[in-house]
C-alpha positions as CSV (number, residue, x, y, z in Angstrom):
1,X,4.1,26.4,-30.2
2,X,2.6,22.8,-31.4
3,X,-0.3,21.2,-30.2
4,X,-0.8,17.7,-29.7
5,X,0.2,15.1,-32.4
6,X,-1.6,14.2,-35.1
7,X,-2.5,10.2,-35.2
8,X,-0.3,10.2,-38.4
9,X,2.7,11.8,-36.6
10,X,2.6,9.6,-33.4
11,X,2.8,6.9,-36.0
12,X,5.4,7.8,-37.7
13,X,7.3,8.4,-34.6
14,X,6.9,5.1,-33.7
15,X,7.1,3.4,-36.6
16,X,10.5,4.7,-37.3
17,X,12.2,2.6,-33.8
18,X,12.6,-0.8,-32.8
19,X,10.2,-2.1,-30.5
20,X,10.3,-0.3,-27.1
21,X,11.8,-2.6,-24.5
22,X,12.2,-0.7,-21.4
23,X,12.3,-1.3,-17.9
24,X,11.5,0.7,-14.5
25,X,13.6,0.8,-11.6
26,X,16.5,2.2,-9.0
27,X,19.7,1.7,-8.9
28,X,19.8,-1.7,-6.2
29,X,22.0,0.9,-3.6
30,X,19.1,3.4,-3.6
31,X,16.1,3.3,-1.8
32,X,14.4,6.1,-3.4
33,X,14.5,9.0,-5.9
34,X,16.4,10.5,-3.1
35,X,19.3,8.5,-3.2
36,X,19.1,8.1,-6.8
37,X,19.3,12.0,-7.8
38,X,20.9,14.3,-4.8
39,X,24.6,14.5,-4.1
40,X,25.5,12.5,-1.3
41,X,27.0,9.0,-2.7
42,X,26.5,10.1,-6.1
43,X,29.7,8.0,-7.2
44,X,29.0,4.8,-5.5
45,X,24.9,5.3,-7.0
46,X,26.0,6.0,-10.3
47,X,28.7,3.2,-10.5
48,X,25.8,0.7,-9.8
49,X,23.7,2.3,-12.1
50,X,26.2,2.1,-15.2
51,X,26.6,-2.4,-14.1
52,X,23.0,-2.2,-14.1
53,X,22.8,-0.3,-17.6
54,X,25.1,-2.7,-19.0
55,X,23.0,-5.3,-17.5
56,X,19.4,-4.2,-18.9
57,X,21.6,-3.9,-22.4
58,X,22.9,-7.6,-22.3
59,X,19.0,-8.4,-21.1
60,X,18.1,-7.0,-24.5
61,X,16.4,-3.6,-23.2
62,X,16.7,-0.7,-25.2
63,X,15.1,2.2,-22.8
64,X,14.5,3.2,-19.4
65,X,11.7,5.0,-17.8
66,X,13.2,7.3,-14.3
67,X,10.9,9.7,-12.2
68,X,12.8,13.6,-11.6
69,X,12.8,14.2,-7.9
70,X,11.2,18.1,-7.2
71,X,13.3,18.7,-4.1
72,X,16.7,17.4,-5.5
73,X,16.2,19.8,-8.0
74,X,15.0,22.6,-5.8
75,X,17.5,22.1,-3.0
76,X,20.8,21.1,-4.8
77,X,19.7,22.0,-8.5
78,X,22.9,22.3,-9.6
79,X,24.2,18.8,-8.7
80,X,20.4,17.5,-9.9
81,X,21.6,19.0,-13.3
82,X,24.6,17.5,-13.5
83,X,23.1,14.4,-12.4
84,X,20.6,13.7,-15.1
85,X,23.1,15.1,-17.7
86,X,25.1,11.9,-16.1
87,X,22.5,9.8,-16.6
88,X,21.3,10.7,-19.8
89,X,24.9,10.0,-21.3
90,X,25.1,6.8,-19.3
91,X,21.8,5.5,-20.7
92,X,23.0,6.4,-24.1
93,X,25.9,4.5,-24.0
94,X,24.5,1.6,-23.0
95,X,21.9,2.0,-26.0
96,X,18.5,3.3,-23.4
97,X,16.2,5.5,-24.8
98,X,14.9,8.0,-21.6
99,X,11.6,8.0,-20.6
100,X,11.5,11.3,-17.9
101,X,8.7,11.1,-15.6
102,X,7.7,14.5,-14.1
103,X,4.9,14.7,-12.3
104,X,4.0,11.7,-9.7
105,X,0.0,10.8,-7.9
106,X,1.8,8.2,-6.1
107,X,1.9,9.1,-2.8
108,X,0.7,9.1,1.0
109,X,-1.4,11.3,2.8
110,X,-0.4,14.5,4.8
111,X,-0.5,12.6,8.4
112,X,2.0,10.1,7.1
113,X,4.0,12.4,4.8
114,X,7.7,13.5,5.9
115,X,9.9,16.2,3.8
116,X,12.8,15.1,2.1
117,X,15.6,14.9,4.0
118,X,18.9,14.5,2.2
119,X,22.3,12.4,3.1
120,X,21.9,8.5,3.9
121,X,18.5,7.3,3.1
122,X,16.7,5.0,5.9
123,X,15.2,2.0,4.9
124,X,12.7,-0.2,6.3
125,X,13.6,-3.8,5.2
126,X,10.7,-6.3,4.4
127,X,8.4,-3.6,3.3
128,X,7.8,-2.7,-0.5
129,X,9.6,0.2,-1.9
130,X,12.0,0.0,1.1
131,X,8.7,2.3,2.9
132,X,6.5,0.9,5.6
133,X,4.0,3.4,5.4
134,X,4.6,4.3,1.9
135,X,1.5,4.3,-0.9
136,X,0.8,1.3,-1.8
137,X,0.0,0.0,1.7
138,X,-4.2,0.1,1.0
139,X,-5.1,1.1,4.6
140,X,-6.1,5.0,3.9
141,X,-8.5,7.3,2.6
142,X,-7.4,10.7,2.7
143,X,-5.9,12.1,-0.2
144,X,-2.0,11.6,-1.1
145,X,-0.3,15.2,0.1
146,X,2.9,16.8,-2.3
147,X,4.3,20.1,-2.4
148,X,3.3,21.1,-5.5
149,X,-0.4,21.0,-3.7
150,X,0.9,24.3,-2.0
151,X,0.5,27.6,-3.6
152,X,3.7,29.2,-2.6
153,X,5.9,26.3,-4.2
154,X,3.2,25.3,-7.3
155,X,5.3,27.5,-9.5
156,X,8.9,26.2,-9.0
157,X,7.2,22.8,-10.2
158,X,7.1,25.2,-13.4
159,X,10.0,26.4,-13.6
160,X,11.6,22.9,-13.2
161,X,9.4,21.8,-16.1
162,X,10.5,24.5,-18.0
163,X,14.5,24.4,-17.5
164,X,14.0,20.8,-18.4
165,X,12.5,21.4,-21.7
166,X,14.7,24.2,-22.1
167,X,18.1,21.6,-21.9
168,X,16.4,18.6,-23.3
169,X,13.5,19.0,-26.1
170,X,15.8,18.7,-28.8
171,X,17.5,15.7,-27.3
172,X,17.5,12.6,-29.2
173,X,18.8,10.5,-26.1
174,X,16.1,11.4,-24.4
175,X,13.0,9.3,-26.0
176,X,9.9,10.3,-24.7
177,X,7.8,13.0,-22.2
178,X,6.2,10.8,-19.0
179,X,4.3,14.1,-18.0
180,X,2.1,12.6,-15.1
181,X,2.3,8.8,-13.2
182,X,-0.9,7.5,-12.3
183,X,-2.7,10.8,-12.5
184,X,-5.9,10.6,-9.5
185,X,-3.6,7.9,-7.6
186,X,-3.8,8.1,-3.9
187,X,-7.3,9.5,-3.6
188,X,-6.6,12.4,-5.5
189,X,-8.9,12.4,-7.7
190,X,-8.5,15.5,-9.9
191,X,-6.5,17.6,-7.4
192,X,-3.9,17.7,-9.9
193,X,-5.1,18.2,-13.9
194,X,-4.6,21.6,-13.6
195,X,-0.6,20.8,-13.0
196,X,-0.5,18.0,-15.4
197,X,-2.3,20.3,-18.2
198,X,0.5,23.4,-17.4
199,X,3.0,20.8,-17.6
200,X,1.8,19.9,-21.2
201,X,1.6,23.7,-22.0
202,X,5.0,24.3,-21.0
203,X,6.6,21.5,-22.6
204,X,4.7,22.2,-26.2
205,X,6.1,25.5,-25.8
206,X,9.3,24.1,-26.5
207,X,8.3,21.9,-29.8
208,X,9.9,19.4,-28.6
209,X,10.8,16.2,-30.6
210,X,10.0,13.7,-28.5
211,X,6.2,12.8,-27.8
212,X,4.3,13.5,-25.0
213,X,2.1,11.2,-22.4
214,X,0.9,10.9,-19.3
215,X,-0.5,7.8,-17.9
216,X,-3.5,5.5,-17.2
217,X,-3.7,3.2,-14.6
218,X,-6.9,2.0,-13.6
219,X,-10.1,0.4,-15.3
220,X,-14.1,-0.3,-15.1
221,X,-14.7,-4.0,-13.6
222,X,-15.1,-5.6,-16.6
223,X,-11.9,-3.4,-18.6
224,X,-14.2,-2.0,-21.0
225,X,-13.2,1.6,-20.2
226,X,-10.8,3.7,-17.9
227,X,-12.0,4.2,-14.6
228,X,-12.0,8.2,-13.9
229,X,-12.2,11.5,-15.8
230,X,-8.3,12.3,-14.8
231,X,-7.2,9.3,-16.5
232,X,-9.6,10.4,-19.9
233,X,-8.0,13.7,-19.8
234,X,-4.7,12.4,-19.2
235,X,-4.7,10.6,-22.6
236,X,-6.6,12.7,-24.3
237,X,-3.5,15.0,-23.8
238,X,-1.1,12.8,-24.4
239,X,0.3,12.3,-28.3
240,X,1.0,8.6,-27.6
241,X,-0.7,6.1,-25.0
242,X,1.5,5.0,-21.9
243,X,-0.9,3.1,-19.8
244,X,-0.1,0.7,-16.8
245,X,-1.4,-2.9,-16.7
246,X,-0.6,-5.6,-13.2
247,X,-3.8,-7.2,-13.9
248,X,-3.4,-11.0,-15.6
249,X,-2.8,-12.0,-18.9
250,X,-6.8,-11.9,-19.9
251,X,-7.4,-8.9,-18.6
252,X,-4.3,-6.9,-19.6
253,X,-5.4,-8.5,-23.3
254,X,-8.7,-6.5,-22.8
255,X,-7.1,-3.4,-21.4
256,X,-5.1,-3.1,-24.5
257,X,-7.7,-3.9,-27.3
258,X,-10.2,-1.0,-25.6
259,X,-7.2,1.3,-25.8
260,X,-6.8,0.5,-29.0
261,X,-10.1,1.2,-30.6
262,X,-10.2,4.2,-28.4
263,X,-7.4,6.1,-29.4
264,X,-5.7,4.7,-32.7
265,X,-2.5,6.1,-31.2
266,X,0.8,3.9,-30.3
267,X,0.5,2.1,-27.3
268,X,3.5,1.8,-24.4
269,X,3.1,-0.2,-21.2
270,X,4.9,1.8,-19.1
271,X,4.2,-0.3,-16.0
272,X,3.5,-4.0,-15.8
273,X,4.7,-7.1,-14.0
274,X,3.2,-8.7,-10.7
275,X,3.5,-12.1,-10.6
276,X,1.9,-12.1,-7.4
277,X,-0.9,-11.1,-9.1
278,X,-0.3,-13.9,-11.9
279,X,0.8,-11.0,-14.2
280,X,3.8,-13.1,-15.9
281,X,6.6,-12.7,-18.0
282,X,6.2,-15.7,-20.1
283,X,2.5,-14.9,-21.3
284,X,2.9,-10.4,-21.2
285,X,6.1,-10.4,-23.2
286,X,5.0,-12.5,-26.3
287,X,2.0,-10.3,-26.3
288,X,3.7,-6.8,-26.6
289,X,6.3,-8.3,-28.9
290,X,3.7,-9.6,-31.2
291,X,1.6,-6.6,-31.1
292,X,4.6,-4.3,-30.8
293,X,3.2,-2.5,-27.8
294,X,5.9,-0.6,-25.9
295,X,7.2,-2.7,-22.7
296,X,8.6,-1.4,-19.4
297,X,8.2,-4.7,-16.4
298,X,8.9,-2.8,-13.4
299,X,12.5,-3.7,-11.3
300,X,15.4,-4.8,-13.5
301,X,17.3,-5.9,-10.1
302,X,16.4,-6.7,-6.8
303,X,18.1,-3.8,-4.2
304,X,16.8,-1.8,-1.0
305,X,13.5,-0.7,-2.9
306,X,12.6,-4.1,-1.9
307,X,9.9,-4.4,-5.2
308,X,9.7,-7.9,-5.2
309,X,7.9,-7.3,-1.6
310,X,4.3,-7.2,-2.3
311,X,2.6,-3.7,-1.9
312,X,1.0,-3.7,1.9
313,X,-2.7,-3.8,0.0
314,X,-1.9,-7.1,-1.0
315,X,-0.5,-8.7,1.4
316,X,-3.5,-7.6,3.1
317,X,-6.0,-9.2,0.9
318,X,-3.7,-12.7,1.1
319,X,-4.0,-12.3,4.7
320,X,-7.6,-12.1,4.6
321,X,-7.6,-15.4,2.5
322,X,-7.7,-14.1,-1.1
323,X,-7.4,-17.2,-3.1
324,X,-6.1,-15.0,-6.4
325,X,-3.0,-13.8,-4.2
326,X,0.0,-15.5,-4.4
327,X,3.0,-14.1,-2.5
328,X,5.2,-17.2,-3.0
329,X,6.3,-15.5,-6.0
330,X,8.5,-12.2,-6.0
331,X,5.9,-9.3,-7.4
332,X,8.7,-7.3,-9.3
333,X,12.2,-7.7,-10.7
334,X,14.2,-9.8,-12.9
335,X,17.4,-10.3,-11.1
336,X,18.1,-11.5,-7.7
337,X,21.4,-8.5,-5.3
338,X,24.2,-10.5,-6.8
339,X,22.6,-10.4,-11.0
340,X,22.0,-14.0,-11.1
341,X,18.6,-14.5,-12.8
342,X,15.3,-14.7,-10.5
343,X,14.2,-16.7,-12.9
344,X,16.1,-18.3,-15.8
345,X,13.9,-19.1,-17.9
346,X,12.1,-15.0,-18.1
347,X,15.5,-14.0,-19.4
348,X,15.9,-16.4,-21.8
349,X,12.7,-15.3,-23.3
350,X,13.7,-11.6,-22.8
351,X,16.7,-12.5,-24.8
352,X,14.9,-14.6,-27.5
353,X,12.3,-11.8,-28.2
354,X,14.7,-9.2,-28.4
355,X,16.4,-11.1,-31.1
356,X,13.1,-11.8,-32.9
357,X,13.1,-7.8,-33.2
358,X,16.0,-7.2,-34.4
359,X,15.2,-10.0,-37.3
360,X,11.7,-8.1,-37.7
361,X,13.6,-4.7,-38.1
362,X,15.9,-5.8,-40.3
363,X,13.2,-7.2,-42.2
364,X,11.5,-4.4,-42.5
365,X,14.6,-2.6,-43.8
366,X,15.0,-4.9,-46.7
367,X,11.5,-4.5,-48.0
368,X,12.3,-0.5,-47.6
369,X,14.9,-1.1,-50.4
């Protein structure tokens, strides 16, 4: 078994690929991981998520970060199996690099949490992430509740971690290790390092080729330093830096230089775009391209997640007369149900940028000579 990467290995990792140009998102026909990952409608999800693949490739994306679902795996493990083999050949066809997320902080407290149920998924239209009550709403206190905080089913999380590696550490299609989302999230603090650290053990127990990460998500007031000692030991884990930034333009610019100096490791926004929150597409992309910082926007198209709904906490603070909160703007996504462009002019830049890499690569190639 390996340890973490060395500074000169995550390097050369990165060094040897094209800018990362990913994106976040479901299928528009699912409203949650649910829908995306168990067996009922599988066809109908997967044929939207193949136009949607072609899509993201014709946008000039080369990756795509997903999130596993636990209970799809526990509950219809089989079909989960099959699934993510489905996806994983999908995404390589369409020329997307995988970025598997495991473990997930984003969630809602016990009294508001409900098991998965599986068949048609409801969903509450108007409401971000298709969820009224879901955990970006702002309005609770108690910590976020998820099986894997029981004793009895802790292990299986394990296990699924491990049958993962076992299939997929050695797979070149899949890109990269998203071992924990927004570690602390939800109030809960450091209720699960001890998870996220077995995760990392079990995965290094395979040697796998493909880094590992988990992310950071939140900063001091002023951006000079992460905000909790979940997040530090999340990335001081982690063998490249994934870190999340819906802040604006100034402030994501400081975010990333104190990462920087920090860690003198690669660096991959693995969640960004609000432009509710004047977090824009025109000023964020330039950035990453120029300093060739990994880029995943959140919401490729517009479907019954609803992610170009504002998250409940900020609607809240526009209804309290927040003068930095503008929700005549869509928060997420880049395309509208029927593909046509939200905006016009974000994918034309998309496009243009993409291009600029390809020259820069094949640059870079010529000097190699």
């Amino acid at each position: 078994m390996r340890g973490k990467w060395s500074r000169e290995r995550a390097w050369a990792w990165y060094d040897a690929r094209p800018w990362i140009r990913g994106y976040n998102g479901l299928p528009s026909n699912c409203v949650n991981r649910t829908a995306l990952w168990q067996e009922y409608g599988h066809e109908e999800v997967f044929r939207e998520l193949e136009r949607e693949f072609a899509l993201a490739r014709e946008t000039g994306f080369n990756a795509v970060r997903v999130i596993v679902q636990f209970e799809c795996w526990r509950e219809e493990h089989d079909a989960f199996m099959r699934h993510l083999e489905e996806y994983m050949t999908l995404a390589a066809k369409y020329g997307l690099g995988v970025m598997l997320t495991l473990g997930n902080d984003c969630t809602v407290p016990r009294s508001r949490w409900k098991p998965v149920t599986f068949g048609e998924q409801k969903v509450d239209w108007g409401y971000h992430s298709g969820i009224k009550t879901g955990p970006h709403t702002g309005d609770y206190t108690e910590p976020g509740y998820q099986l894997l905080d029981d004793p009895a089913i802790e292990p299986l999380y394990y296990e699924m971690v491990d049958e993962l590696a076992s299939v997929y550490a050695k797979d070149e299609r899949l890109q990269i290790w998203d071992v924990w989302n927004e570690i602390g999230n939800s109030n809960r603090g450091m209720m699960s390092v001890k998870a996220m650290e077995n995760f990392f053990a079990i995965l290094r127990a395979h040697d796998p080729i493909q880094p590992l990460t988990a992310d950071v998500w939140s900063y001091s007031p002023d951006k000079s330093a992460i905000a909790s000692p979940e997040q530090e030991r999340a990335a001081e884990l982690s063998d490249v830096i994934t870190y999340h930034g819906y802040m604006n333009f100034p402030s994501l610019v400081v975010v990333t230089e104190m990462l920087q100096e920090k860690y003198e490791r690669p660096l991959i926004n693995n969640e960004w775009l609000n432009r509710i929150l004047h977090n824009d597409v025109r000023e964020i992309y330039p950035f990453f391209y120029k300093e060739k910082i990994g880029s995943y926007p959140w919401g490729l198209i517009a479907g019954y997640s609803q992610t170009y709904e504002p998250w409940g906490g900020l609607y809240a603070r526009y209804m309290e007369g927040d003068p930095d909160i503008d929700v005549t703007k869509w928060q997420h996504d880049l395309y509208r149900f029927n593909g046509l462009p939200y905006d016009r002019k974000e994918i034309e830049l998309m496009k243009r940028f993409a291009l600029l890499d390809g020259e820069r690569e094949e640059r870079k190639k010529n000097k190699q000579k």
